[in-house]
N, C-alpha and C positions, 0 to 999 in steps of 0.2 A: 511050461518050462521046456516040455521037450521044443515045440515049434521055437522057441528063443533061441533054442543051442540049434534050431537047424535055420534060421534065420542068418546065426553068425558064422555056420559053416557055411552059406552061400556067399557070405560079405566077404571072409576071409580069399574064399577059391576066386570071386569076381576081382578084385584089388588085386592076389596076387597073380593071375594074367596078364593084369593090364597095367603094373606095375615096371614091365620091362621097356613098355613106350615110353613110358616119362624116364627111364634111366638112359636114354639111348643120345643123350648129347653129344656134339663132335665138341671137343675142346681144341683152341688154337695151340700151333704148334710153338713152342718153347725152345730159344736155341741160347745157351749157357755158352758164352764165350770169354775168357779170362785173357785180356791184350796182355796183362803181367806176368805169365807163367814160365817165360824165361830167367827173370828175376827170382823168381822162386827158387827154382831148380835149381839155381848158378848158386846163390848163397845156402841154399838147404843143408843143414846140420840136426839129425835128430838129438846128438848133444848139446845143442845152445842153453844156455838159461831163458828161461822163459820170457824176460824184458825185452832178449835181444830178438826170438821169436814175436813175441807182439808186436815191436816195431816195423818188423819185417812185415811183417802178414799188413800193419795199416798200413807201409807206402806201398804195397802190393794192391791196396783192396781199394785206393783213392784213384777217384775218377776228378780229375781235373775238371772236364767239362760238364760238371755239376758244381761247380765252385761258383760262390758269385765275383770273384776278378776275373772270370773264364772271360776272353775276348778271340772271336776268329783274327783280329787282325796279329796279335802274339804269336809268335815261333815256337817259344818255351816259357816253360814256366819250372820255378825252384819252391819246392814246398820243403819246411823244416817240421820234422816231428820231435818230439822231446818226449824221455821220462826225467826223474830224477836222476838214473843215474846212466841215461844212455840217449843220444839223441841222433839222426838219420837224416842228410840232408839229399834229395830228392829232383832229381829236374827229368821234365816231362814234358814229350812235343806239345804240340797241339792236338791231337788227337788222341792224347790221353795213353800213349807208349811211356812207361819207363826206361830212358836213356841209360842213366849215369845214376850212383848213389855215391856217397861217401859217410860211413858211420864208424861210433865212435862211443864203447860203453867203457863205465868204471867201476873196480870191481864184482864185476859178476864172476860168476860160479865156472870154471877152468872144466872143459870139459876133461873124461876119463883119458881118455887117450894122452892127452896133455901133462893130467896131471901122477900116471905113472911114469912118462919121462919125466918129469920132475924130479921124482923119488928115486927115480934109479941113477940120473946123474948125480945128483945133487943130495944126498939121503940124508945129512942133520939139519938142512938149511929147511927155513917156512916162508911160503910165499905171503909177503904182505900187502902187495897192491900189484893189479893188477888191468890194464887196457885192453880191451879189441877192437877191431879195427878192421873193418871187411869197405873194401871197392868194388865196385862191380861197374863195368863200362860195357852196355850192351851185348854184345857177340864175343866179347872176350870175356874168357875165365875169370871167376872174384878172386879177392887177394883177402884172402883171411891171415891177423896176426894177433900174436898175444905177442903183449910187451909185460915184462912183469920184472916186479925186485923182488929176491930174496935174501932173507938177513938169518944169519945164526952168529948168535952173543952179539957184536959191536961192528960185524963183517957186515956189509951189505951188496951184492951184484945184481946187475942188470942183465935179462938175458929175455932173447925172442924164441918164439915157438911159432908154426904153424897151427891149423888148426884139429894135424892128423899127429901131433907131436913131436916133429922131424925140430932141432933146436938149427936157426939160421942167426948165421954168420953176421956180423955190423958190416 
């Protein structure tokens, strides 16, 4: 017994010596580059509802030149995403830049900001439906809007909001 247990204190101390040779891989370098991150940034709302976040994040995250209609001889291409109650329509050079978007959800959830203007201009009325609507055109700033009616008793008005709550004008 004893020569076993000194047998395996030799295996143990030999292995772990020579165990830093085999750990000593070079790994290739890895360079994470995101061509959509201007997209991101221009519509980025940490109050979105989540349908209108996912849509964002897939025309973000689609690389054209993994498509199979991908052809070098095309200019552009127009990718449509869809939920049920939101859909993103999408055009992308060739090289897999996001240009331009135009979307367009129904019903979703009125972020905070929005929905205390609400309440403090309008304090009996209830919102009953609701659109958004974000552009975004390369290097220019997105245009985020809510379109929304509200009804109290048999009354019904139309009224626009930005997406920081500022109510605009028709």
């Amino acid at each position: 017994m004893k020569k076993f247990k000194l047998a395996m204190f030799f295996l143990v101390l030999f292995v772990g010596f020579n165990l830093d040779v085999f750990a000593q891989e070079t790994l290739p370098t890895v360079t994470v580059a995101s061509v959509n991150y201007r997209y991101l940034r221009s519509v980025y709302n940490n109050d979105v509802a989540q349908p209108v976040r996912l849509l964002e994040h897939q025309a973000a995250a689609y690389d054209v030149r993994d498509s199979e209609y991908y052809d070098d001889e095309y200019d552009g291409y127009s990718i449509s995403f869809y939920l049920p109650n939101g859909r993103v329509l999408a055009a992308y050079d060739k090289d897999g830049k996001l240009l331009r978007t135009a979307e367009r959800y129904k019903n979703v959830s009125v972020p905070p900001a929005v929905r205390t203007a609400l309440t403090t201009k309008y304090p009996n009325w209830s919102l009953t439906k609701d659109i958004y609507l974000v552009n975004y055109y390369g290097d220019k700033e997105s245009r985020k809007l809510y379109k929304m009616i509200l009804e109290n008793g048999p009354k019904r008005i139309r009224v626009k909001s930005n997406d920081a709550g500022e109510f605009v004008e028709k």
